[in-house]
C-alpha positions as CSV (number, residue, x, y, z in Angstrom):
1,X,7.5,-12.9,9.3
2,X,6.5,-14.3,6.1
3,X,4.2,-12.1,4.2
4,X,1.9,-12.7,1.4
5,X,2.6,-11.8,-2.5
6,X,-0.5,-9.8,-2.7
7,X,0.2,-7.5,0.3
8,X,3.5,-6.8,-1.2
9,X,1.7,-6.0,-4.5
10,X,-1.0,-4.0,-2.7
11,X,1.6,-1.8,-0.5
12,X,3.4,-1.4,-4.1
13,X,0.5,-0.2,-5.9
14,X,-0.3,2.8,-3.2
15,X,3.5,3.8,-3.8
16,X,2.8,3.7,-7.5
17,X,-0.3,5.5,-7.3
18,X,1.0,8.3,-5.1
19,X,3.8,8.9,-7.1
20,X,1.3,9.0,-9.9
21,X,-0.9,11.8,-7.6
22,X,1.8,13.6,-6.9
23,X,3.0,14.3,-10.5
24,X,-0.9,15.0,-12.1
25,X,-3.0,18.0,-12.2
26,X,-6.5,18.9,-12.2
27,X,-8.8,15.8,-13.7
28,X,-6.3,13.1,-13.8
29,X,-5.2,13.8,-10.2
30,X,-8.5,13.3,-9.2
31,X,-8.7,9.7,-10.8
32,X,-5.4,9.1,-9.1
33,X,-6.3,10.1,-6.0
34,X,-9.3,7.8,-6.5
35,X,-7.0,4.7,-7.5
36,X,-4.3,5.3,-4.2
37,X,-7.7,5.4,-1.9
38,X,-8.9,2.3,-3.5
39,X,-5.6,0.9,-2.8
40,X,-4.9,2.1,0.5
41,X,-8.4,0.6,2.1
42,X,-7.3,-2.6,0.2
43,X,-4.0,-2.6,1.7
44,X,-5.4,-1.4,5.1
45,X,-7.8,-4.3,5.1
46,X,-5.2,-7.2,4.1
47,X,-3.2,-5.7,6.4
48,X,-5.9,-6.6,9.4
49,X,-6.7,-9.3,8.0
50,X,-3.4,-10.8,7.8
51,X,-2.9,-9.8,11.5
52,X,-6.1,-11.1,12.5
53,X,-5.3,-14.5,10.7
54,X,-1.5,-15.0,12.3
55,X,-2.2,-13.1,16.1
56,X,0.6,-10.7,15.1
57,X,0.3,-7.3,16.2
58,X,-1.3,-5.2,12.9
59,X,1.5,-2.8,13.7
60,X,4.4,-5.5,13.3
61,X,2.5,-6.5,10.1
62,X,2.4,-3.2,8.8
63,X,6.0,-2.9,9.4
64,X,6.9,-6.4,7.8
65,X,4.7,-5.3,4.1
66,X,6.8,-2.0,4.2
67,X,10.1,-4.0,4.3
68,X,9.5,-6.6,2.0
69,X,7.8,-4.6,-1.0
70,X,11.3,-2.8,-0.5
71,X,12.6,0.9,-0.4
72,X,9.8,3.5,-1.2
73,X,10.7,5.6,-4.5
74,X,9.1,9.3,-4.1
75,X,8.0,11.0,-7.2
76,X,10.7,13.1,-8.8
């Protein structure tokens, strides 16, 4: 399954911003947890949408962004 640039951007930019969370405290946390909830609903909608526009299930979709924006790099 082919899958869009910008869902591959979006699914990157929740990894970035919880790695981000997850190395913060107090105020700036809270921005970044404001940023990876932006991005999450963004992705989670492009995600449906995508699904919605090809008949795939949103499952397989959701699958097929994880694999192509590549391996997930957890906050050190």
């Amino acid at each position: 399954m082919e899958i869009p640039r910008h869902l591959i951007e979006l699914r990157r930019a929740v990894e970035a911003a919880d790695n981000r969370y997850r190395n913060n405290r107090g105020e700036n946390a809270t921005v970044t947890l404001a940023v990876w909830s932006d991005a999450t609903a963004a992705l989670a909608r492009g995600i449906a949408a995508y699904a919605d526009e090809t008949g795939a299930p949103h499952r397989e979709v959701e699958q097929a962004v994880q694999r192509a924006a590549g391996p997930h790099t957890p906050a050190q």
